[in-house]
C-alpha distance (Angstrom), angle and dihedral (degrees) to the residues before:
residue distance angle dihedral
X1 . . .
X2 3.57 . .
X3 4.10 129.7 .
X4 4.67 94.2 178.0
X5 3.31 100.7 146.3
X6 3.64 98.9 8.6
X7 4.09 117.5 109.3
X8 3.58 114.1 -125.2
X9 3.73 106.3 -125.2
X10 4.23 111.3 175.3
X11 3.99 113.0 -143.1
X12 3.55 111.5 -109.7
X13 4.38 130.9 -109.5
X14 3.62 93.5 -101.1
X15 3.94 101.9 42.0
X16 3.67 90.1 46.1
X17 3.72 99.6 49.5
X18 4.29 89.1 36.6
X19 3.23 89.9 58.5
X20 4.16 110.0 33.0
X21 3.57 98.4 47.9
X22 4.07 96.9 48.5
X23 3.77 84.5 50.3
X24 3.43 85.8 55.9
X25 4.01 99.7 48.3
X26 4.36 82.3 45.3
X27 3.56 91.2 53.5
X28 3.26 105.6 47.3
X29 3.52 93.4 36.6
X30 3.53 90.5 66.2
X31 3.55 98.0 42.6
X32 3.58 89.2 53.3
X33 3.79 99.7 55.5
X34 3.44 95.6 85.4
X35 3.47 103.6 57.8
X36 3.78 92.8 55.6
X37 3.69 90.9 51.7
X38 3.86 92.3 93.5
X39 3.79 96.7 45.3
X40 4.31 86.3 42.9
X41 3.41 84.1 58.6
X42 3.68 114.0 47.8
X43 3.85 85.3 40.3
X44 4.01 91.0 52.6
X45 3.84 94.0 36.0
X46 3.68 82.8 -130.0
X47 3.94 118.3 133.4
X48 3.78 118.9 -113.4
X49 3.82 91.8 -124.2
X50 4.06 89.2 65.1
X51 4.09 78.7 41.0
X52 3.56 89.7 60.5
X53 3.79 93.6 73.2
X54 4.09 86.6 57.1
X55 4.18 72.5 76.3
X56 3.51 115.5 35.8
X57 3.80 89.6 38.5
X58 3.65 90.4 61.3
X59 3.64 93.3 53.1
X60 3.34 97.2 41.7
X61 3.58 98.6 59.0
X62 3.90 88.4 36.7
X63 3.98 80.7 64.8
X64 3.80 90.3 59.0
X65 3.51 102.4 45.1
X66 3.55 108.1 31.1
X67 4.01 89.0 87.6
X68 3.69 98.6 36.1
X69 3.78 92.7 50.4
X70 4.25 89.8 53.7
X71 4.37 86.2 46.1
X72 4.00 87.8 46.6
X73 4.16 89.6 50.0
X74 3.59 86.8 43.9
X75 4.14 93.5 55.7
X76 4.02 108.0 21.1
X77 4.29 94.2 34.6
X78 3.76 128.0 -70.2
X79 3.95 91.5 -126.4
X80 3.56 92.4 50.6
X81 4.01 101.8 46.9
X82 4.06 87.0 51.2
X83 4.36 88.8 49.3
X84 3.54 78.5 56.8
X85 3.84 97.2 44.7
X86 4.15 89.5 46.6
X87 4.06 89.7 46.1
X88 3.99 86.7 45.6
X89 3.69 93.8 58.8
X90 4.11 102.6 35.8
X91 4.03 73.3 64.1
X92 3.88 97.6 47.1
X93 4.12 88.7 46.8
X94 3.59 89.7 48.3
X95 3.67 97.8 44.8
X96 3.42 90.7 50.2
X97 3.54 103.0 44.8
X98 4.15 89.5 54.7
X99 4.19 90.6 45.0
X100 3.55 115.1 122.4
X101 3.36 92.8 -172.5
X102 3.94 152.2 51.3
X103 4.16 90.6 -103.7
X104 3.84 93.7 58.3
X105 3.70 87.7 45.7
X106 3.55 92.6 49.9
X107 4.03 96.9 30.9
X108 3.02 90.0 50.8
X109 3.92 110.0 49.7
X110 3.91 84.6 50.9
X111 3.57 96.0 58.6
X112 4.27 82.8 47.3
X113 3.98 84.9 51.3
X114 4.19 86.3 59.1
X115 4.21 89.0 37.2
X116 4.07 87.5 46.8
X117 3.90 107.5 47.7
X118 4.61 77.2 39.8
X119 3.98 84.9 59.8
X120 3.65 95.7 44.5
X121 3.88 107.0 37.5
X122 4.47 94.1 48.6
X123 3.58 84.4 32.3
X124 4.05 94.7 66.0
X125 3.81 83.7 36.6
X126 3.68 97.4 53.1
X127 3.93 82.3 55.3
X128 3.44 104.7 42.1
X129 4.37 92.7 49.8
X130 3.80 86.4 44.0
X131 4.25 98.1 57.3
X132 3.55 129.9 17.7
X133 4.19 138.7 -167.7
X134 3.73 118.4 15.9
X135 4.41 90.5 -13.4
X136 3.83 80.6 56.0
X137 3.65 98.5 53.1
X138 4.55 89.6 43.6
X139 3.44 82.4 51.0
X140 3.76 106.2 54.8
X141 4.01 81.6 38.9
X142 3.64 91.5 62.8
X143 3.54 88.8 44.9
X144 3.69 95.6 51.5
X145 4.35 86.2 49.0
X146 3.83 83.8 56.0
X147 3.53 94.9 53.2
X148 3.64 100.9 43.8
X149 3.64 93.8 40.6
X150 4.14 85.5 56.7
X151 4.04 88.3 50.4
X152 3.18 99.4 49.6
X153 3.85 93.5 50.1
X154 3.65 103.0 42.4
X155 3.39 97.5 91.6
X156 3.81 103.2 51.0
X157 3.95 84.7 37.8
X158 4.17 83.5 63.6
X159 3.08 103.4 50.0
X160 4.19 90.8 40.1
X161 3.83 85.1 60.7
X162 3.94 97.7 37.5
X163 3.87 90.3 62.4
X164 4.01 93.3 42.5
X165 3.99 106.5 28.8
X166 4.06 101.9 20.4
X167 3.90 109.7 -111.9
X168 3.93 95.5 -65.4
X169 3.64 83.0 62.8
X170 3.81 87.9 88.2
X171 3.55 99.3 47.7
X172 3.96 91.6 53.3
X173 3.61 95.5 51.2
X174 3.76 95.5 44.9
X175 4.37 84.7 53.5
X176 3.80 78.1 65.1
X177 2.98 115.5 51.1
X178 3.97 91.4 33.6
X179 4.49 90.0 51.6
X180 4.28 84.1 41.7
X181 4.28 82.8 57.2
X182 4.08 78.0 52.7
X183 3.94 103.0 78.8
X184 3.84 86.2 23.7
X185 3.74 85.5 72.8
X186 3.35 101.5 36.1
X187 3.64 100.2 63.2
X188 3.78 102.5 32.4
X189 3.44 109.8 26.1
X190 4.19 110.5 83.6
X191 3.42 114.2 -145.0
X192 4.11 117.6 -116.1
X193 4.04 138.5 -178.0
X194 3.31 142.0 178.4
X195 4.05 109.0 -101.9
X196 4.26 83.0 -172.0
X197 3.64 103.1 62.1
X198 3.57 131.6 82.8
X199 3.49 116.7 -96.5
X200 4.02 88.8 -136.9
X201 4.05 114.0 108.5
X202 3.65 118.2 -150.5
X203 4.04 98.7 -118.2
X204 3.40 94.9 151.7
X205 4.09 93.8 50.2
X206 3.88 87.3 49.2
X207 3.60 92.3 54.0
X208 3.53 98.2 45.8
X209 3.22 92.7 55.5
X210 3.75 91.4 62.5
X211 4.04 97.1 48.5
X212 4.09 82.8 49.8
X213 3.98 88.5 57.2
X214 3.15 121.7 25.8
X215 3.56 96.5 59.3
X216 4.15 88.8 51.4
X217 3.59 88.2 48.5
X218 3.83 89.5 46.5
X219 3.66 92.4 48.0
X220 3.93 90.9 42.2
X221 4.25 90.8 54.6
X222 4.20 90.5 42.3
X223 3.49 106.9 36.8
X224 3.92 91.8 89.1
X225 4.49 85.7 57.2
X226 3.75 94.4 35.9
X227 4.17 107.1 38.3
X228 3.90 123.8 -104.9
X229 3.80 84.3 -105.2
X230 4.05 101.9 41.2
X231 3.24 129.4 131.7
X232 3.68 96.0 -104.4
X233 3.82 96.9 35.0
X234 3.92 90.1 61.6
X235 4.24 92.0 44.6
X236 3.60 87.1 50.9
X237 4.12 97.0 53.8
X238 3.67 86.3 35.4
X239 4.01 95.9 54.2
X240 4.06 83.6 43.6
X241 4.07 92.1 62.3
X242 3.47 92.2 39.4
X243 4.04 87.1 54.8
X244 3.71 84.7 45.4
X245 3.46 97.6 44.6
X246 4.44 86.8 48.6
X247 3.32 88.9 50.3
X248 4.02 107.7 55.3
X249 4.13 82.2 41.7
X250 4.11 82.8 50.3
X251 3.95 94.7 53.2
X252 3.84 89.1 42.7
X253 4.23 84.9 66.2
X254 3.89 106.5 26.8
X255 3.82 117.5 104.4
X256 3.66 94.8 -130.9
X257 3.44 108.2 13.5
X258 3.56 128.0 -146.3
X259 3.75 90.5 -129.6
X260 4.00 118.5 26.4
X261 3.54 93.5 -140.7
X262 3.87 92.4 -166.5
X263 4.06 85.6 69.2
X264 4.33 87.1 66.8
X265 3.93 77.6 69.8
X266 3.51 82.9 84.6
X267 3.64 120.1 86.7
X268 3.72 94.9 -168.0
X269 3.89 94.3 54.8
X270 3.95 87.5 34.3
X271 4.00 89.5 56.0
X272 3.73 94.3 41.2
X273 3.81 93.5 49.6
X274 3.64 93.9 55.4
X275 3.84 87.4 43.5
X276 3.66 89.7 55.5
X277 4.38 94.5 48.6
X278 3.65 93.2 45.3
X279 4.36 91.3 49.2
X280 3.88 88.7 38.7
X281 4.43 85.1 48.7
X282 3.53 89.8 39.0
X283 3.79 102.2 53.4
X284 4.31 101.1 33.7
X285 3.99 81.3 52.0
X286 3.90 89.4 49.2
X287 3.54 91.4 43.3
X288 3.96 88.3 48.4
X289 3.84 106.0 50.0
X290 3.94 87.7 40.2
X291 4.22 91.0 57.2
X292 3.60 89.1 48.6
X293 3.54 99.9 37.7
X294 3.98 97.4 51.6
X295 3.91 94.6 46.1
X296 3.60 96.6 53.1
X297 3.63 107.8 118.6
X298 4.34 83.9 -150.7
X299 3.80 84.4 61.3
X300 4.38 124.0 24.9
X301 3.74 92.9 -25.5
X302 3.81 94.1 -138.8
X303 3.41 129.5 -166.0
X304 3.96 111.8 -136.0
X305 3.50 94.8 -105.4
X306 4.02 93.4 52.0
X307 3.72 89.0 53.4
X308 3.25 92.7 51.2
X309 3.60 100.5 57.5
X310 4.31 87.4 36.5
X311 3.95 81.5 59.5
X312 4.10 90.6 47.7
X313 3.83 98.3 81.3
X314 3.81 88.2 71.9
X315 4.02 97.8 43.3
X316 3.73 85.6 46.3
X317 3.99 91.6 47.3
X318 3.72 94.0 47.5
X319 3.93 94.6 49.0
X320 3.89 89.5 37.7
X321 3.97 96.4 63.3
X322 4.21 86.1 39.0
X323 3.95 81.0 108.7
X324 3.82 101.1 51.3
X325 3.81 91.9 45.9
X326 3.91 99.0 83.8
X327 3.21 95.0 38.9
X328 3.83 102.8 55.4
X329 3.79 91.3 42.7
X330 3.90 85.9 57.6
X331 3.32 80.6 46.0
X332 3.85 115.0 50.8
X333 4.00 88.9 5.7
X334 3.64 133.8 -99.6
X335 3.71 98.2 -85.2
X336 3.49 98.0 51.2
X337 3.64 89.8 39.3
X338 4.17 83.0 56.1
X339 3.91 86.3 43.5
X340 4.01 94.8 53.1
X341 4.24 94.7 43.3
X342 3.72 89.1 49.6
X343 4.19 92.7 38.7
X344 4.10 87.3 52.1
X345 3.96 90.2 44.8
X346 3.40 95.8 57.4
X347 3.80 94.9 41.0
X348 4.16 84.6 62.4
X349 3.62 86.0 36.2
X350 4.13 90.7 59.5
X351 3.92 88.9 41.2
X352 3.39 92.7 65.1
X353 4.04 104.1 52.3
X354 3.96 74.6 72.5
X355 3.70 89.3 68.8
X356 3.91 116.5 122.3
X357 4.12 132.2 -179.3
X358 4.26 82.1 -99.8
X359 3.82 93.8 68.1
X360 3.45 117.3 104.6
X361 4.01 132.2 -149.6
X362 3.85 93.8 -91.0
X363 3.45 87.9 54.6
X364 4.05 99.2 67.9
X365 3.85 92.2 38.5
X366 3.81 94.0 91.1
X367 3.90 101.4 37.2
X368 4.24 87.4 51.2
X369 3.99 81.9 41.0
X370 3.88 86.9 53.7
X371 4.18 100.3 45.7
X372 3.91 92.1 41.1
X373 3.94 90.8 53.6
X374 3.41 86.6 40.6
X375 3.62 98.7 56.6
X376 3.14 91.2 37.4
X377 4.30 92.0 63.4
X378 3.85 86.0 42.7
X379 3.87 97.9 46.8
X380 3.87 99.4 38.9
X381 4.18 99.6 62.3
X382 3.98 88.7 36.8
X383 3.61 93.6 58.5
X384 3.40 91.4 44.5
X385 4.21 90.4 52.0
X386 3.46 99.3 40.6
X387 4.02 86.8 68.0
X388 4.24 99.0 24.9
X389 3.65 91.4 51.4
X390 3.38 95.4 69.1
X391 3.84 151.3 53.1
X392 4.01 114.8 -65.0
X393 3.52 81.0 -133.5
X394 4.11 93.6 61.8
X395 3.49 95.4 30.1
X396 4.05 87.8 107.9
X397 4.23 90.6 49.0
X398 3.90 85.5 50.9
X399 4.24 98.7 44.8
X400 3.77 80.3 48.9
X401 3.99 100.2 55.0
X402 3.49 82.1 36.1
X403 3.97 95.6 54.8
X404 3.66 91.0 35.9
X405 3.79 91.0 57.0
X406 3.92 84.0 54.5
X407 3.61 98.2 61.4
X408 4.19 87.0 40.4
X409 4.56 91.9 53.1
X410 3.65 77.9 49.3
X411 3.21 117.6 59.8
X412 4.24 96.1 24.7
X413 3.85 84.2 60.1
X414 3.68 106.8 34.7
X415 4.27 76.1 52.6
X416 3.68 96.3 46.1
X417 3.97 96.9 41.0
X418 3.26 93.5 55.9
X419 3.76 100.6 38.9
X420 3.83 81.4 58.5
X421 3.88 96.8 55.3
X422 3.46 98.3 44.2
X423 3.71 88.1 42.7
X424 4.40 89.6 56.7
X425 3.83 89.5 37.2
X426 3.20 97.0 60.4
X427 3.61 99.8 47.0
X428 3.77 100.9 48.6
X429 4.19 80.5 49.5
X430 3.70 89.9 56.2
X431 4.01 89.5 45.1
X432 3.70 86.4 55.8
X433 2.86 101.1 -108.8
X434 4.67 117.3 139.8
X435 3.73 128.8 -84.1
X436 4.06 87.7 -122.1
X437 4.41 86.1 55.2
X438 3.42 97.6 34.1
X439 4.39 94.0 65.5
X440 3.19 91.7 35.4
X441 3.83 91.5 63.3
X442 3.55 91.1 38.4
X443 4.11 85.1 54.1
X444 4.07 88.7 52.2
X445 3.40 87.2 48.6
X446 3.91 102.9 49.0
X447 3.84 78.9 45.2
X448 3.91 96.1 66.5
X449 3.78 93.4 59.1
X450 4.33 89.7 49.8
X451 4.29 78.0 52.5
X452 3.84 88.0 47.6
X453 3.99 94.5 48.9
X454 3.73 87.6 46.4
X455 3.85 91.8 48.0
X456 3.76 89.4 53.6
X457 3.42 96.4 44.8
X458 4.25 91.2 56.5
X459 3.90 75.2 63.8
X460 3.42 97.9 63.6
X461 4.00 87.7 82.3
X462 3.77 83.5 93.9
X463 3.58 94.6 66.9
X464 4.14 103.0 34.6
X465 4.04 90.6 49.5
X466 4.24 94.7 110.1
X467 3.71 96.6 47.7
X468 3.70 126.9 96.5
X469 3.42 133.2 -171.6
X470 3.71 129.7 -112.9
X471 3.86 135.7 -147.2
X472 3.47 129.2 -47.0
X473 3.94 121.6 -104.5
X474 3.59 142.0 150.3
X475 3.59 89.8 -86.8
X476 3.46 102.0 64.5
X477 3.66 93.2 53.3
X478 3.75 88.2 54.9
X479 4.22 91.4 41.4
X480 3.88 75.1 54.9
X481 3.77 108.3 45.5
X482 4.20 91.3 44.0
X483 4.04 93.4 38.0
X484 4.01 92.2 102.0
X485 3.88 79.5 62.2
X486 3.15 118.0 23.8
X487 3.78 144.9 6.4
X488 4.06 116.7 -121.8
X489 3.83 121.6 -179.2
X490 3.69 121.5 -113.3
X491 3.95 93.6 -149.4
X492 3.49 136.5 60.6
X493 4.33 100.4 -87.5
X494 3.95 105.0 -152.2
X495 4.38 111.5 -126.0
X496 4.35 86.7 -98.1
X497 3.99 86.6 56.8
X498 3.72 101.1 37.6
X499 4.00 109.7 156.8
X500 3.73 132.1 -99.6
């Protein structure tokens, strides 16, 4: 990473804290959600199936907005677009936290999924257009810390607060801190646009994207109720490719796209993309099954805060080999680095479709050990390409495909995982077979699609071959450690190209 000829410019007090600590409340806000699920629904009387949407819904509009939020901060003011974002989700944690029912739940967390990707995508902007050069890159790294830091403790966070506050608990105390970030920005965060870019916002992209997904994701979560080949099933997949098919012809016309689509010209990005959805699908659908799984009285019977700390080991594995990531990519090169995460994922992905009702704790600790370090290797030098392996000047288009594609491996696996356990489950219950048996087996088989997404992503070596890594700084560890949520460049981005 080089800054010649760049000035060094450090990020000032209030941008830095601004924006780090409401990446933090977003992240672990998000990772959080899951372990709540259980209590949310024996508290609402609503069934964690409908639950699931509480989830995927969040992604999925995260996936529409996370672009279109950046574009908006680019034309109307960065600092004003990520007010809006903070306002957006006091109201989603409050609105949540007073539901007494599964739509507030669910209403709720999608509007969070617009105010979440809003925080994130102005919040790296508001950083990047307030430093430059080598304070630029220390900058984004603490930013990246914050964010991983917020991911990783989410989950224990959850079920802390379940136990001592109920579940709403979390939502208050994330209204907080998010409303403190409020007159924080206000009074030391200058405002900043881009005088260069088109004033023209992509609202036809950003819908599109939604008539593409939801119905997927729709047909995805019902197929197992309506029949792969029902009548609604096949309208659903059919309405998603015509969205898809929209969209691409949509890009092709807008002024300022919401995805370049001259940029999937390049393998490297192309490669690293897909690398990023299928970790991002791979690890929310992990995290998923494993919340669920653990909590069920038929199986441990944990509380929240016990399977939050059972689902540690693999948050603590992933951030503990953050420093050995860079360097072994330098070492054996990215693609084989990619190759070797995703080949070790799916070998702990395969070892648990052996899982039976007998197993106990200890027994899962070194297959979740194995896919989280495994993801981890993949995720960390594709992140890092899908921004270094282009132009400084389209490293913001490329964190955005990247970030979108996030929120997309999310929600279409999270959807499909546990369409596929609840799908097993309930046959083996309806063969007779016990409660304690019957999730198992639908566990084994949600985990031979996560070994199928790792599988494909070992063959993703075809499309990372030409690209090389670069030097080691505190960036990349950070671009490594945040990468399951969140895609940080690892070069100086000039104010025009400023990152999604």
């Amino acid at each position: 990473m080089s800054t010649t000829g760049t000035q060094e410019r450090a990020a000032g007090l209030g941008v830095l804290l601004a924006a780090c600590v409401s990446a933090l409340v977003v992240n672990a806000n998000t990772s959080a959600v899951t372990i709540l699920l259980p209590a949310i629904s024996e508290d609402l009387g609503t069934p964690v199936a409908t639950l699931q949407w509480a989830v995927t819904g969040y992604m999925l509009v995260g996936a529409a907005v996370i672009v279109t939020s950046g574009a908006l901060g680019d034309v109307f003011g960065r600092r004003r677009i990520f007010l809006g974002g903070l306002v957006l989700f006091v109201a989603s944690c409050v609105l949540i936290a007073l539901s007494t029912g599964a739509a507030g739940v669910i209403g709720g967390r999608m509007i969070q999924g617009a105010a979440g990707s809003t925080i994130l995508a102005c919040g790296m902007s508001l950083l990047s257009v307030d430093s430059s050069g080598a304070g630029q890159m220390r900058a984004i790294t603490l930013w990246g810390a914050a964010s991983a830091i917020g991911a990783a403790a989410g989950p224990l966070i959850g079920g802390v607060l379940v136990g001592a506050t109920g579940w709403q608990g979390l939502f208050w105390i994330d209204a907080a801190i998010a409303a403190a970030c409020i007159p924080l920005t206000l009074f030391m965060v200058k405002e900043s646009r881009d005088p260069d870019r088109p004033r023209s916002i992509d609202w036809l992209g950003t819908v599109l994207v939604a008539v593409a997904l939801v119905p997927l994701v729709l047909a995805l979560t019902e197929s197992g109720d309506w029949g792969w080949i029902s009548v609604p099933t096949i309208s659903c997949l059919l309405l998603s490719v015509a969205g898809a098919a929209a969209f691409v012809a949509a890009e092709k016309r807008a002024a300022a796209p919401l995805v370049n689509l001259a940029l999937l010209r390049n393998r490297v990005l192309v490669g690293a993309t897909l690398a990023i959805l299928l970790v991002a699908g791979a690890i929310n659908a992990l995290m998923y099954l494993f919340s669920l799984y653990f909590q069920d009285p038929a199986t441990f019977g944990m509380t929240p805060l016990e399977a939050g700390l059972a689902t540690l080991p693999a948050a603590a594995a992933m951030i503990a080999i953050t420093p050995l990531i860079t360097p072994l990519a330098m070492r054996i090169g990215p693609r084989w680095a990619v190759v070797l995460g995703f080949g070790l994922a799916a070998v702990g992905s395969v070892a648990l479709v052996f899982v039976t009702s007998s197993w106990a704790y200890a027994a899962f600790v070194l297959p979740l050990i194995a896919i989280a370090v495994g993801l981890g290797f993949a995720n960390g030098p594709a992140s890092s390409a899908s921004t270094s392996a282009v132009p400084a000047e389209e490293v913001g288009q490329a964190s955005g495909i990247s970030n979108m594609a996030r929120y997309v491996g999310g929600s279409l696996a999270v959807a499909g995982a546990a369409t596929v356990s609840t799908a097993v489950t309930d046959a083996r219950t309806a063969a007779g077979e016990g409660t304690a048996d019957a999730l198992a087996a639908g566990l084994a088989g949600a985990s031979v699609l996560l070994a199928i997404m790792s599988a494909a992503g070992v063959a993703l070596v075809v499309l990372m071959g030409r690209h090389r890594a670069g030097h080691t700084h505190a960036v990349h560890l950070a671009a490594a450690a945040a990468a399951t949520s969140h895609t940080i460049p690892t070069q100086p981005v000039p104010s025009g190209g400023t990152p999604r």
